[in-house]
Residue frames as a rotation matrix with the C-alpha (Angstrom) as fourth column:
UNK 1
-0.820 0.484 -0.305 140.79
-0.238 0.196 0.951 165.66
0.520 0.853 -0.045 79.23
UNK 2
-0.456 0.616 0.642 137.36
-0.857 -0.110 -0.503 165.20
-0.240 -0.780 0.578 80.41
UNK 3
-0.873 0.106 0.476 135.90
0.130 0.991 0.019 161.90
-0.470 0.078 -0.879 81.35
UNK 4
0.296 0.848 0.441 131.83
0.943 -0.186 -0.275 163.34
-0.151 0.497 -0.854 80.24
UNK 5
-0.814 0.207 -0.543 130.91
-0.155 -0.978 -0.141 166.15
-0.560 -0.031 0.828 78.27
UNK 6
0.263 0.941 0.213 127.79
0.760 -0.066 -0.646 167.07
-0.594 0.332 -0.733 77.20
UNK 7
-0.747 -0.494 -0.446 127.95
0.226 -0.819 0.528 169.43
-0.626 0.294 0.723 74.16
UNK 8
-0.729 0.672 -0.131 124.56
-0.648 -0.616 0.447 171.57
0.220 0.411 0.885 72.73
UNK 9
-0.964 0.182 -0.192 122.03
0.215 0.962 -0.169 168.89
0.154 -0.205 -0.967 74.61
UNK 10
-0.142 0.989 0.030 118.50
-0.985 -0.144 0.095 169.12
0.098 -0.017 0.995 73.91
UNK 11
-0.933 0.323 -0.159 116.32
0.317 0.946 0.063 166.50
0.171 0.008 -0.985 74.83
UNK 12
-0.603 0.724 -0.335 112.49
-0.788 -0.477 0.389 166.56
0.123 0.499 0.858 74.00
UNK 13
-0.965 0.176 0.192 109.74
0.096 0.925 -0.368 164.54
-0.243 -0.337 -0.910 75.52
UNK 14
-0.594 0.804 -0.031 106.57
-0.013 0.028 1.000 163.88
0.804 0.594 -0.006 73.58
UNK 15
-0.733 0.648 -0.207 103.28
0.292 0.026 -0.956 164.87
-0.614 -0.761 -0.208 76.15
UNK 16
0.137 0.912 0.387 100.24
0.621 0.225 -0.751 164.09
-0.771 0.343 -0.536 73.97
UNK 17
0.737 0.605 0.303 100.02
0.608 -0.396 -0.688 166.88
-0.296 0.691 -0.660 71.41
UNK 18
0.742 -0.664 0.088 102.85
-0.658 -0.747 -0.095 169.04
0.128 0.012 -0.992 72.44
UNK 19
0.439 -0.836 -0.331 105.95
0.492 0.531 -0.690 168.11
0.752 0.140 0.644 73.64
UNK 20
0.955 0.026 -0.295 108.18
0.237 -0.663 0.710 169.07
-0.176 -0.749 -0.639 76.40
UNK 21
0.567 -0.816 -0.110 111.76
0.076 0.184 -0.980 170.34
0.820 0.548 0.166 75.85
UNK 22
0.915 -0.021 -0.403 113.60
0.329 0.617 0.715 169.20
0.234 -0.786 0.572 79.06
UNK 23
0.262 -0.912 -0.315 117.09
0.551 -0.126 0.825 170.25
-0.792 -0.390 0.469 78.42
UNK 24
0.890 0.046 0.453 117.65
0.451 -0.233 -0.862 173.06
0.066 0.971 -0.228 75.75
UNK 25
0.743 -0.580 0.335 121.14
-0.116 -0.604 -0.789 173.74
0.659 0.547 -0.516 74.56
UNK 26
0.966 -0.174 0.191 123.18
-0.162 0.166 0.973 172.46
-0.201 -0.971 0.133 77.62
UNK 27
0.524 -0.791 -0.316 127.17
0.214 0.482 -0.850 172.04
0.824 0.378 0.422 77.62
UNK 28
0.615 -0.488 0.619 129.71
-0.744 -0.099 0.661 171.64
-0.261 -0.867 -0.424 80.28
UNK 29
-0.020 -0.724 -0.689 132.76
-0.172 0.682 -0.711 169.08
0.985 0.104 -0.138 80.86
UNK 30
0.695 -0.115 0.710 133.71
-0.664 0.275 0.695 166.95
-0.275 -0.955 0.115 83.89
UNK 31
-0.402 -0.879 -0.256 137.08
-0.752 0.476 -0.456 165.88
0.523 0.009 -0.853 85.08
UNK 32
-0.068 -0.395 -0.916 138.41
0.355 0.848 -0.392 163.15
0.932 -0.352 0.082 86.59
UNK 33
-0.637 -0.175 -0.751 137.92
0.766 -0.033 -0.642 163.19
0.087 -0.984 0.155 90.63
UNK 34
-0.682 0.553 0.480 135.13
-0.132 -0.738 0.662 165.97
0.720 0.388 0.576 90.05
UNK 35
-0.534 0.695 -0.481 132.67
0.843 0.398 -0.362 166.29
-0.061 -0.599 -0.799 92.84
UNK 36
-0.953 -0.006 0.303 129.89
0.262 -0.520 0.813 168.09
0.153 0.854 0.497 91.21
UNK 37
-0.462 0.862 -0.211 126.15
0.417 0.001 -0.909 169.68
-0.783 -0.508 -0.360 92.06
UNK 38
-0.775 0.351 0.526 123.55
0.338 -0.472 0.814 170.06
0.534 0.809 0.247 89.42
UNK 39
-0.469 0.448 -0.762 121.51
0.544 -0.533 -0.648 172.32
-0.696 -0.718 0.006 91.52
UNK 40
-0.906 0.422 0.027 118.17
-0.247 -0.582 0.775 173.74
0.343 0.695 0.632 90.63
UNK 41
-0.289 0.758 0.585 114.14
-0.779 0.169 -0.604 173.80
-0.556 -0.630 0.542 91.55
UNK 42
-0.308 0.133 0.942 112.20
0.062 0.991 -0.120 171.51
-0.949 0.022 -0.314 90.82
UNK 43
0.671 0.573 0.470 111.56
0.584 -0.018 -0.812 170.93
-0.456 0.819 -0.347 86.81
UNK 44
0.303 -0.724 -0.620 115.35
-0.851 -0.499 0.167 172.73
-0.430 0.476 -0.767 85.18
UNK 45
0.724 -0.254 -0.641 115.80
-0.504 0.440 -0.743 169.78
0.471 0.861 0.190 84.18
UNK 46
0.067 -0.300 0.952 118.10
-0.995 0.054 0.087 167.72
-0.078 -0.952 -0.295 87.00
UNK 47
0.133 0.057 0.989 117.06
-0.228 0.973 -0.026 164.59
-0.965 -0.222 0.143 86.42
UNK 48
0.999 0.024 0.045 117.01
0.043 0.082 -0.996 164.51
-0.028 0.996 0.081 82.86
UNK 49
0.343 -0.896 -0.281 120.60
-0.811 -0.132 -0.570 165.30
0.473 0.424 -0.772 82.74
UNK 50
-0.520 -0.615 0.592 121.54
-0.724 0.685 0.075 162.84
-0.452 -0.390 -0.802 85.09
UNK 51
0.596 0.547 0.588 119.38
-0.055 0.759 -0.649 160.18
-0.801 0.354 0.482 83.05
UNK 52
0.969 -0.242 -0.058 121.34
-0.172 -0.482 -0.859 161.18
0.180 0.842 -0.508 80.15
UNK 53
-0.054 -0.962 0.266 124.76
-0.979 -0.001 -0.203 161.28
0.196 -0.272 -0.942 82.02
UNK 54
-0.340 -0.320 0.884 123.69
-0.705 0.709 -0.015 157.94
-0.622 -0.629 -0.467 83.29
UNK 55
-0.928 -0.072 -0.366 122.39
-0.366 0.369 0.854 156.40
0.073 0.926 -0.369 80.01
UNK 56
-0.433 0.901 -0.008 119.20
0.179 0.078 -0.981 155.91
-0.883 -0.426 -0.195 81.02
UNK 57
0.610 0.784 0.115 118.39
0.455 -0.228 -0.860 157.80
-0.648 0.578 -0.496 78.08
UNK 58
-0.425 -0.741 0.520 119.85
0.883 -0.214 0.417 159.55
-0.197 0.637 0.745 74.99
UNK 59
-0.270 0.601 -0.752 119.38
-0.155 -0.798 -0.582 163.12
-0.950 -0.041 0.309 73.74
UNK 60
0.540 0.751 -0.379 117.04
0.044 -0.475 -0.879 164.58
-0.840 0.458 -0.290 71.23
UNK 61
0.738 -0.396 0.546 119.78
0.309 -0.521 -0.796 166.50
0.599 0.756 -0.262 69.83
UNK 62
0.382 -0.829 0.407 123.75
-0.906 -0.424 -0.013 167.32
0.184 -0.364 -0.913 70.63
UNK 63
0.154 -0.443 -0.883 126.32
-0.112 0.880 -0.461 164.84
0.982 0.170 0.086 72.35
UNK 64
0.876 -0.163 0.454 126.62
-0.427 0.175 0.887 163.06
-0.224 -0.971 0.084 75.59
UNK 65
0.074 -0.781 -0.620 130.56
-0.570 0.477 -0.669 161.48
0.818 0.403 -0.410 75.57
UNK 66
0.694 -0.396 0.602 131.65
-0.619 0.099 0.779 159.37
-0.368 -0.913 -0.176 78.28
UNK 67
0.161 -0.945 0.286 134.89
-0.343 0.218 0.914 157.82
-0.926 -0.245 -0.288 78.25
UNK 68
-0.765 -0.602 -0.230 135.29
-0.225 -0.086 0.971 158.71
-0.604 0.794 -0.070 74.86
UNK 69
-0.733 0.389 0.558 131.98
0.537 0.835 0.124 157.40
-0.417 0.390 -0.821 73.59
UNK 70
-0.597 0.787 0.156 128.92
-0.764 -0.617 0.192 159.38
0.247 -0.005 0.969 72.23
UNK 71
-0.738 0.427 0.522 126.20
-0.102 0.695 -0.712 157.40
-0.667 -0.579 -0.469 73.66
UNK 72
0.122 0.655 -0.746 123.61
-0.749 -0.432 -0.502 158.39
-0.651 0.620 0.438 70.50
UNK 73
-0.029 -0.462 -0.886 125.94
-0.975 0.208 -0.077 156.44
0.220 0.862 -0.457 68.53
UNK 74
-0.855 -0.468 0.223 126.15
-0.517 0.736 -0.438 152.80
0.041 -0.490 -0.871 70.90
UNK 75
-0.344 0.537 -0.770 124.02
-0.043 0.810 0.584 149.63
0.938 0.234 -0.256 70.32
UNK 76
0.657 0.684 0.316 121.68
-0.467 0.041 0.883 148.65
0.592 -0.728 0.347 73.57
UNK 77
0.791 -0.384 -0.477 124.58
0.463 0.884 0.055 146.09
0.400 -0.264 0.877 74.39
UNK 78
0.184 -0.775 0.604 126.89
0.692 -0.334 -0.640 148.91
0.698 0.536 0.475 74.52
UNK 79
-0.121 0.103 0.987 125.36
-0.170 -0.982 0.081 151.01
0.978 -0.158 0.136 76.47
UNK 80
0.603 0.339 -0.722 124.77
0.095 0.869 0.487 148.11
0.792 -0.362 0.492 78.85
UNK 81
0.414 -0.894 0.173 128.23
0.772 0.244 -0.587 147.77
0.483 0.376 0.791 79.02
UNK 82
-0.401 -0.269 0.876 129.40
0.129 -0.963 -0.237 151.30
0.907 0.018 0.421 79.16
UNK 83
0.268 0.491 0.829 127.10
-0.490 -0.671 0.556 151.79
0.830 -0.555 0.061 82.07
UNK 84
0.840 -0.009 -0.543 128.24
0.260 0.884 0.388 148.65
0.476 -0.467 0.745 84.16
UNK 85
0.272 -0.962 0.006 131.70
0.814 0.227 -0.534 149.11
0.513 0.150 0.845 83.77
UNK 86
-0.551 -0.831 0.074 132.13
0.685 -0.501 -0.529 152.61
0.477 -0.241 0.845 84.22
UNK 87
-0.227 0.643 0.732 129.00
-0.683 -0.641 0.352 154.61
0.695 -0.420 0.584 86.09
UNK 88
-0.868 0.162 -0.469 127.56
0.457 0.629 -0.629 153.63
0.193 -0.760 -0.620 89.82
UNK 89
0.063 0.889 0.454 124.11
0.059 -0.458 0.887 154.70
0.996 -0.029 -0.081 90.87
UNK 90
-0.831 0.266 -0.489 123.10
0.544 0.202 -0.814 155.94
-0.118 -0.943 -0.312 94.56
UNK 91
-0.560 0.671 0.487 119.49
0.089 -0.535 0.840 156.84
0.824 0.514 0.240 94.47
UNK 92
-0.644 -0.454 0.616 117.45
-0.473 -0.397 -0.787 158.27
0.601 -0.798 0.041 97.16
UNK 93
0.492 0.869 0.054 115.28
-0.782 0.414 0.466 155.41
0.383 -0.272 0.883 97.98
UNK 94
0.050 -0.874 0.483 118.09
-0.745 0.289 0.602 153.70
-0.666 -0.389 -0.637 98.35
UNK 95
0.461 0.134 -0.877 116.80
-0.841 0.382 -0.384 150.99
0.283 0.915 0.289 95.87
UNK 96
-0.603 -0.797 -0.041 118.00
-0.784 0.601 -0.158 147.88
0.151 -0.063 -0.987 97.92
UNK 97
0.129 0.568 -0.813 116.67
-0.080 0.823 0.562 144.06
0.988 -0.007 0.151 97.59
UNK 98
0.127 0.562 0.817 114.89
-0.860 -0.348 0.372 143.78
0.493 -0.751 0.440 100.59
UNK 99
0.945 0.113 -0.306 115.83
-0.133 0.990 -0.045 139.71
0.298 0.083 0.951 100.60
UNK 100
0.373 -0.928 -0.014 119.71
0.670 0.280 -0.688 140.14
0.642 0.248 0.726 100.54
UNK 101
0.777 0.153 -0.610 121.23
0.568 -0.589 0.575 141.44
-0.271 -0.794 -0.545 103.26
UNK 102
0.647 -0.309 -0.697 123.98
-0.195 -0.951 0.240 144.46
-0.737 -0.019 -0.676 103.59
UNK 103
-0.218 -0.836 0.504 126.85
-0.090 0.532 0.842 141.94
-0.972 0.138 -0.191 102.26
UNK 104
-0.322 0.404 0.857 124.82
0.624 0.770 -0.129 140.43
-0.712 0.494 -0.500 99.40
UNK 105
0.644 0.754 -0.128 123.44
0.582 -0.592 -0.557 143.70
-0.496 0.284 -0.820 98.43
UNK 106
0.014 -0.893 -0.450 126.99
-0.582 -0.373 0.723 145.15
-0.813 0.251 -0.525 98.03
UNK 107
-0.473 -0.451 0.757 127.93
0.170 0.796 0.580 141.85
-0.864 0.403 -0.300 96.32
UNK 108
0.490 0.871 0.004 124.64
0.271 -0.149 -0.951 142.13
-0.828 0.467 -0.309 93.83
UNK 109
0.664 0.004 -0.748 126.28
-0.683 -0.404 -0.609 144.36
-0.304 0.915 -0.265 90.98
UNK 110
-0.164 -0.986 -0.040 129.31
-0.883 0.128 0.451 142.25
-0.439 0.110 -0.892 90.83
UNK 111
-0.640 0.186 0.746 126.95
-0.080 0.949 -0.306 139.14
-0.765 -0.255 -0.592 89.51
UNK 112
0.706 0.608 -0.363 125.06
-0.216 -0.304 -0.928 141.17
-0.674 0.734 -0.083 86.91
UNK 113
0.817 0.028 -0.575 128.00
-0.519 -0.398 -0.756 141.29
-0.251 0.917 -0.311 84.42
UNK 114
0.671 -0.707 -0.226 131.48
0.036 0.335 -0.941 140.59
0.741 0.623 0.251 83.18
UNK 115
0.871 -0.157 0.465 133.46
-0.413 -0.747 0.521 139.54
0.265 -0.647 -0.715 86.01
UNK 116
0.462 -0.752 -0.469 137.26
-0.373 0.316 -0.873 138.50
0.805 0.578 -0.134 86.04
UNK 117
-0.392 -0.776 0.493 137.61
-0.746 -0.046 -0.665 138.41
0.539 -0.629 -0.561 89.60
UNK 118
-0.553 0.233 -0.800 137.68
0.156 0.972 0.175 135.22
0.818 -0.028 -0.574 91.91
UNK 119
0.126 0.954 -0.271 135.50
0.384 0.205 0.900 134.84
0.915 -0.217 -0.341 94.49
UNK 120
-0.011 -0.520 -0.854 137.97
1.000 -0.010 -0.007 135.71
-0.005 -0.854 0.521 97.52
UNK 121
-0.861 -0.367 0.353 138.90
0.441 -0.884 0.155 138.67
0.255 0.289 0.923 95.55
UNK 122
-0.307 0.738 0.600 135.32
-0.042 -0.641 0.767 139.92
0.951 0.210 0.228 94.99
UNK 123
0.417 0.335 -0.845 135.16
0.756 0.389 0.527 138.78
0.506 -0.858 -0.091 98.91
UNK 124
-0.195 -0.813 -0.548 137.76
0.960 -0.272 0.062 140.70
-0.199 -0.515 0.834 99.97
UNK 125
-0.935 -0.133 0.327 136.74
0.223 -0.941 0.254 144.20
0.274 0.310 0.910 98.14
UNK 126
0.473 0.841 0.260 133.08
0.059 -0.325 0.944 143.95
0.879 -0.432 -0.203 99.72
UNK 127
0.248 -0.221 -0.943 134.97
0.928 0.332 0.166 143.82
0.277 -0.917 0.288 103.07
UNK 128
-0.630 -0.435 -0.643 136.79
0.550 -0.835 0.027 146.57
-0.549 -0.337 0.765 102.74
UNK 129
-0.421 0.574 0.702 133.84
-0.050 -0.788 0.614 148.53
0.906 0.223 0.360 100.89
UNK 130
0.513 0.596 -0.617 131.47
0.606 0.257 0.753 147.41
0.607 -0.761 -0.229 104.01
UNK 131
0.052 -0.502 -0.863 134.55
0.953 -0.234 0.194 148.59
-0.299 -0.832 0.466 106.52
UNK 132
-0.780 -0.334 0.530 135.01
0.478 -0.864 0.159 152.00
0.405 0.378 0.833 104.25
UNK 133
-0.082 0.706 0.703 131.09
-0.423 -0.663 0.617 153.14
0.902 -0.247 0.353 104.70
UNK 134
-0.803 -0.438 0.403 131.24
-0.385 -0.135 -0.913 151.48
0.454 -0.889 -0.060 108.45
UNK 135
0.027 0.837 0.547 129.12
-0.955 -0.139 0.261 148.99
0.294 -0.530 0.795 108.53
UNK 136
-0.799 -0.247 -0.549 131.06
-0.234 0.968 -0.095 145.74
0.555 0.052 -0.831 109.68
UNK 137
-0.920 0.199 0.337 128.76
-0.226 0.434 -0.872 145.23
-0.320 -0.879 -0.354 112.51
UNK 138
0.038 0.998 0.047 125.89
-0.276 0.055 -0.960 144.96
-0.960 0.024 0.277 110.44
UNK 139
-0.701 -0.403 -0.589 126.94
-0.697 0.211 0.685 142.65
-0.152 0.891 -0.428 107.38
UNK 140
-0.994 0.082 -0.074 124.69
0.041 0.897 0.440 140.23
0.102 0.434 -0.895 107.81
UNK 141
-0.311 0.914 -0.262 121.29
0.242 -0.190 -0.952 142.58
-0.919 -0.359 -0.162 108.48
UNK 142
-0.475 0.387 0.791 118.70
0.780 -0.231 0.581 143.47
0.407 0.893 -0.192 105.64
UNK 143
-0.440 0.246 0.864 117.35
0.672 -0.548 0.499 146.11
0.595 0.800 0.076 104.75
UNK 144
0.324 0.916 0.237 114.43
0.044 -0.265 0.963 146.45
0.945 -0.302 -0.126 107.27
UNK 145
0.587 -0.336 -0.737 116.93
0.752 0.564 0.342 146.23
0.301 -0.754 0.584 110.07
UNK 146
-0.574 -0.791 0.213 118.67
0.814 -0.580 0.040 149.47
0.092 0.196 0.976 109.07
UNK 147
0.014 0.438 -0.899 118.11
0.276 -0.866 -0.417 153.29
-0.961 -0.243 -0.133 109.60
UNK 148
0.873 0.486 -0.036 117.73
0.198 -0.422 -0.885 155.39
-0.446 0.765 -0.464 106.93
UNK 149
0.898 -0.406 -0.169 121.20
-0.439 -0.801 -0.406 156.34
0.029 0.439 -0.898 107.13
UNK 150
-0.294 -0.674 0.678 122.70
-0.470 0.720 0.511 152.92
-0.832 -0.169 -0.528 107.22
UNK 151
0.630 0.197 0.752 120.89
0.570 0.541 -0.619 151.66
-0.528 0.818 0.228 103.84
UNK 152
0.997 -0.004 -0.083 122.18
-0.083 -0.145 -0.986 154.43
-0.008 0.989 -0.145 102.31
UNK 153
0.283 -0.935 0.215 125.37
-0.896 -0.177 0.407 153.46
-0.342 -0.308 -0.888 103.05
UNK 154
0.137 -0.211 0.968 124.92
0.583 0.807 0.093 149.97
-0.801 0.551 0.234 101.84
UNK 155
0.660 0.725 0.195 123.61
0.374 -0.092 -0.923 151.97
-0.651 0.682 -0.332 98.88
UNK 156
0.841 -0.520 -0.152 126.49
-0.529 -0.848 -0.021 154.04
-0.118 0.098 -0.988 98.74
UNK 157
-0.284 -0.780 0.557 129.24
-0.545 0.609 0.575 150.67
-0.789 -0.141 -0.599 98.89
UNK 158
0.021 0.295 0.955 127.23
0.365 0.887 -0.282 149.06
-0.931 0.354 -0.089 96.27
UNK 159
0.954 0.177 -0.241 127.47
-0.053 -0.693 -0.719 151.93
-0.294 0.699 -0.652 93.80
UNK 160
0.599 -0.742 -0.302 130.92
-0.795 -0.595 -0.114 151.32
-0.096 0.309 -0.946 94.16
UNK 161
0.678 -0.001 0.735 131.23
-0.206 0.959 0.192 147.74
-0.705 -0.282 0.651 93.64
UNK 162
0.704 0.000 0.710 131.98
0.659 0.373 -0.653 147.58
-0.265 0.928 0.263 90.25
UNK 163
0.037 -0.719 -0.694 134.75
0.674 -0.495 0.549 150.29
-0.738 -0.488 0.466 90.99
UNK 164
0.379 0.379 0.844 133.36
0.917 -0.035 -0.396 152.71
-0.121 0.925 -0.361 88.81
UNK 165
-0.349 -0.900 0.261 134.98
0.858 -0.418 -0.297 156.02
0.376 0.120 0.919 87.41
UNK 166
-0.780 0.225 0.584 131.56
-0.251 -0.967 0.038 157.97
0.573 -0.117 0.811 88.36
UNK 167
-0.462 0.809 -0.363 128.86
0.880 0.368 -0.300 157.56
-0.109 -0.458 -0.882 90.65
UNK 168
-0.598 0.555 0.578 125.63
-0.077 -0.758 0.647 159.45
0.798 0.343 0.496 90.35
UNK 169
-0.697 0.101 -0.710 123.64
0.705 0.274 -0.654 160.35
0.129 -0.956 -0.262 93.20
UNK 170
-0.230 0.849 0.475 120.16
0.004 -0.487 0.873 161.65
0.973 0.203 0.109 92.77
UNK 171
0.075 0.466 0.882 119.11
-0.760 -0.546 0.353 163.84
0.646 -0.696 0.313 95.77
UNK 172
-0.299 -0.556 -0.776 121.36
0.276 0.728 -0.628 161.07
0.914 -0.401 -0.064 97.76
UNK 173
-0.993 0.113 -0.018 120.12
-0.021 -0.335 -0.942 163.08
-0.113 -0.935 0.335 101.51
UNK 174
-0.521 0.715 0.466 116.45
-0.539 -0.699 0.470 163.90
0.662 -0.006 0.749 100.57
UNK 175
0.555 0.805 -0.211 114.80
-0.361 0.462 0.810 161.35
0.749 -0.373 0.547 102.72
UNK 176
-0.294 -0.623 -0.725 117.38
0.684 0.392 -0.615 161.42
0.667 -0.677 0.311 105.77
UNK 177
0.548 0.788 -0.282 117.76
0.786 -0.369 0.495 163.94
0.286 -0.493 -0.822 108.36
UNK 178
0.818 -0.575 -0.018 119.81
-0.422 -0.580 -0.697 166.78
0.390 0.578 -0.717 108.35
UNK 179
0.529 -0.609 0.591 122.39
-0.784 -0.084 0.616 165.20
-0.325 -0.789 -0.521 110.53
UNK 180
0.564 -0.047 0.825 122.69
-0.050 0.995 0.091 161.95
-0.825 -0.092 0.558 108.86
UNK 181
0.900 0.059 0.432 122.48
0.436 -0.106 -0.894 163.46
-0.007 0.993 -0.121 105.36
UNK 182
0.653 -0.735 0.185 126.15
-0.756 -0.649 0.091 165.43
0.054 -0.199 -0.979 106.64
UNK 183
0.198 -0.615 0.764 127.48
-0.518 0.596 0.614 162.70
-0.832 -0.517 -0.200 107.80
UNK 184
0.464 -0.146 0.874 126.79
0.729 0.622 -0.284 160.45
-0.502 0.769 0.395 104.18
UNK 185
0.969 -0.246 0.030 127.66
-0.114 -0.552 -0.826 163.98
0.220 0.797 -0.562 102.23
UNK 186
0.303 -0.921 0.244 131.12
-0.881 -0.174 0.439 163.87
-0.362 -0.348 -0.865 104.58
UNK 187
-0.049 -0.066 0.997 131.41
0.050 0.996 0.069 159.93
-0.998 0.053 -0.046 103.70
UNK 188
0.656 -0.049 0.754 131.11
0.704 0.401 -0.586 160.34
-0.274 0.915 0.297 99.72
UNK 189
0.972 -0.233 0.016 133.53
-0.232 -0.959 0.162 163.02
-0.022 -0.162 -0.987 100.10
UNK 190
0.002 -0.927 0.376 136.37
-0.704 0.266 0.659 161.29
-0.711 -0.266 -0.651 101.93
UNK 191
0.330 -0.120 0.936 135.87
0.608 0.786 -0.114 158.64
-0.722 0.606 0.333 98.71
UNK 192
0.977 0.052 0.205 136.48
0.196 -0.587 -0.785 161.29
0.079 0.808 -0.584 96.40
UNK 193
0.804 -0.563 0.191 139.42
-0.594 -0.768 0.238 162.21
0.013 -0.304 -0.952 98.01
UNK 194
0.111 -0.666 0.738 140.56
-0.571 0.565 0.596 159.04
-0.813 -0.487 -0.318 99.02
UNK 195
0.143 0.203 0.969 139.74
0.382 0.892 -0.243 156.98
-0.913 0.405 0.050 95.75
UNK 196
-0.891 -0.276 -0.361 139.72
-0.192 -0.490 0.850 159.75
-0.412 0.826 0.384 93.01
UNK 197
-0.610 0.667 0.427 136.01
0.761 0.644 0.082 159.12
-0.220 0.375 -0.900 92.16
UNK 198
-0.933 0.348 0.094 134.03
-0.279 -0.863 0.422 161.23
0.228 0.367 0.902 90.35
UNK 199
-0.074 0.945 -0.318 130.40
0.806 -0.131 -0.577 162.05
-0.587 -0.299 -0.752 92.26
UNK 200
-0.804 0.515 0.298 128.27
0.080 -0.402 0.912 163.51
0.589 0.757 0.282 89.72
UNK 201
-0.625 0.604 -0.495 124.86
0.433 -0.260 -0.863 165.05
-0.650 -0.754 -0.099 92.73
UNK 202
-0.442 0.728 0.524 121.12
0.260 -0.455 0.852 166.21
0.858 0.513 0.012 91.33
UNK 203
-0.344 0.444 -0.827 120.31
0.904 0.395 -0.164 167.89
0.254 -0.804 -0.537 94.28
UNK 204
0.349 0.315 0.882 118.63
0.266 -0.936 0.229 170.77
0.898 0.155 -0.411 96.37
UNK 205
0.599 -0.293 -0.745 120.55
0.788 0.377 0.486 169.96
0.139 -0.879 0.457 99.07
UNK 206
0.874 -0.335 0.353 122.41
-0.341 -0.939 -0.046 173.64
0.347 -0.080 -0.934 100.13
UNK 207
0.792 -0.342 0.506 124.87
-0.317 0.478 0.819 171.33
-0.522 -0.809 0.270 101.77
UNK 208
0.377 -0.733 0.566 125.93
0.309 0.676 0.669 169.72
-0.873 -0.077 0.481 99.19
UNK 209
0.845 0.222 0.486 126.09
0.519 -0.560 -0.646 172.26
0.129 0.798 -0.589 96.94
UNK 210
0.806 -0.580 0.117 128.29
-0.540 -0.641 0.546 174.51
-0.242 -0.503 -0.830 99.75
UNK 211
0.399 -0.722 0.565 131.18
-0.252 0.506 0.825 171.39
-0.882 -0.472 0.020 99.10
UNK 212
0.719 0.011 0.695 131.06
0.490 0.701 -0.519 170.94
-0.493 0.713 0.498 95.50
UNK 213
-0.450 -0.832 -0.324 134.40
0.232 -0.459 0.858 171.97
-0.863 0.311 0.399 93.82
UNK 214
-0.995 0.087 0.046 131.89
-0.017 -0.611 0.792 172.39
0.097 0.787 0.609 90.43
UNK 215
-0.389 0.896 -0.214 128.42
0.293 -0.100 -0.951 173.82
-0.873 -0.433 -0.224 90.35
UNK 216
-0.786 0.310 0.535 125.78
0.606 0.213 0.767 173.78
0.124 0.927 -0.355 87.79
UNK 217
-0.732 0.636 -0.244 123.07
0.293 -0.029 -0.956 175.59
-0.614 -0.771 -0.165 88.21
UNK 218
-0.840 0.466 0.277 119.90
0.338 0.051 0.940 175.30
0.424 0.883 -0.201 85.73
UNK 219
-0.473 0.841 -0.262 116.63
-0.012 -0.303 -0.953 176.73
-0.881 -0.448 0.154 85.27
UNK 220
0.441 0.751 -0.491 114.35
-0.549 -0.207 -0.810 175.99
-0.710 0.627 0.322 82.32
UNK 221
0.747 -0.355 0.562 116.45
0.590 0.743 -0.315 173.40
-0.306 0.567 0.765 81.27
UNK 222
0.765 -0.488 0.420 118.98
0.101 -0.554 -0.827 175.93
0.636 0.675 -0.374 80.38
UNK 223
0.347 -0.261 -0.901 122.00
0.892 0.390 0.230 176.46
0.291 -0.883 0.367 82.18
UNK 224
0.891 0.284 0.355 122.06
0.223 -0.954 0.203 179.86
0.396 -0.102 -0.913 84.42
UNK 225
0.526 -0.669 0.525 125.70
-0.850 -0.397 0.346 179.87
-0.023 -0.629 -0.777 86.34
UNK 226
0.755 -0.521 -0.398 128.49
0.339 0.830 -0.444 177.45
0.562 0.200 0.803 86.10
UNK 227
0.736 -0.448 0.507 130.89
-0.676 -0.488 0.551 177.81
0.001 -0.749 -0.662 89.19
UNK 228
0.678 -0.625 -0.386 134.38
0.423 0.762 -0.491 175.92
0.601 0.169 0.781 89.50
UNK 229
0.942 -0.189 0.279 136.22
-0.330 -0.350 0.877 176.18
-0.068 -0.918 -0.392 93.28
């Protein structure tokens, strides 16, 4: 059964007089443990789906499900909710508080919401996230102290605080170097494998495209090829 589908998705953004239609007619499923590229130039429409996949937004017209839900249909509180619980973000700015170092930053989602575990616990799973993306030696640096390709790694442990069933990961390499950007694509990999997480990728990265067991590929908001390895 699939954890998201999307099923006839239009989504339509108002630009003065006209309008743009962003995503016309779109369907697909995603399993469980999926490691997925929506691949395309700029403007098919890339982000928009992942806004959409990531509740960010709702369509126009059609259905977004995740874990059983239509998202059209859920209250602001819901969707809140829904996203906490069961989606992670890695974005490629990395998007970390610049105050809180590597630890803290990890720690961060786990303080926004509904949490059952005790402090040790919620100690004890930033450790071993920190030790997973390899950065023990540098728990207690911020932000500005890191390479490019050590934030995202915080970035990349903090998406998975909240031990979510999907992370999204908008153009997760563009602002690395090609070496580094292997090395994180090999790192969100061996989580997939090792954890069963679904990595949901808007990228133009050829890289991570070459690894993805499913491949989207869009143009005009429409989708042109749909590949499964």
């Amino acid at each position: 059964m699939a954890i998201v589908s999307l099923q006839d998705v239009h989504k339509i953004y108002p630009l003065g007089k006209t309008s743009v239609h962003a995503i016309q007619g779109v369907s697909f499923d995603i399993q469980e443990g999926d490691f997925i590229s929506i691949a395309g130039p700029s403007g098919s429409g890339k982000s928009t789906i992942l806004n959409l996949l990531g509740c960010i937004d709702v369509p126009t017209d059609g259905s977004v499900v995740i874990d059983s839900h239509n998202t059209r249909t859920l209250s602001d509180r819901e969707i809140t909710d829904l996203r906490h619980r069961f989606i992670g973000f890695i974005f490629q700015s990395f998007n970390l508080v610049p105050v809180l170092n590597v630890y803290e930053n990890i720690e961060f989602p786990l303080l926004l919401g509904k949490n059952s575990r005790s402090r040790a616990e919620r100690r004890d799973w930033i450790d071993h996230l920190i030790d997973e993306v390899g950065l023990g030696e540098w728990r207690t640096h911020r932000p500005n102290e890191l390479s490019g390709g050590q934030r995202q790694r915080v970035a990349i442990a903090r998406a998975l605080a909240t031990r979510p069933r999907v992370v999204l990961a908008d153009e997760p390499t563009a602002n690395l170097d090609s070496k580094t950007g292997e090395k994180i694509i090999e790192l969100m990999k061996k989580i997939n494998r090792d954890q069963g997480t679904t990595f949901i990728f808007s990228t133009h990265d050829a890289t991570i495209v070459d690894i993805a067991d499913h491949v989207i590929r869009l143009l005009d908001g429409r989708i042109v090829r749909e590949e499964r390895r």
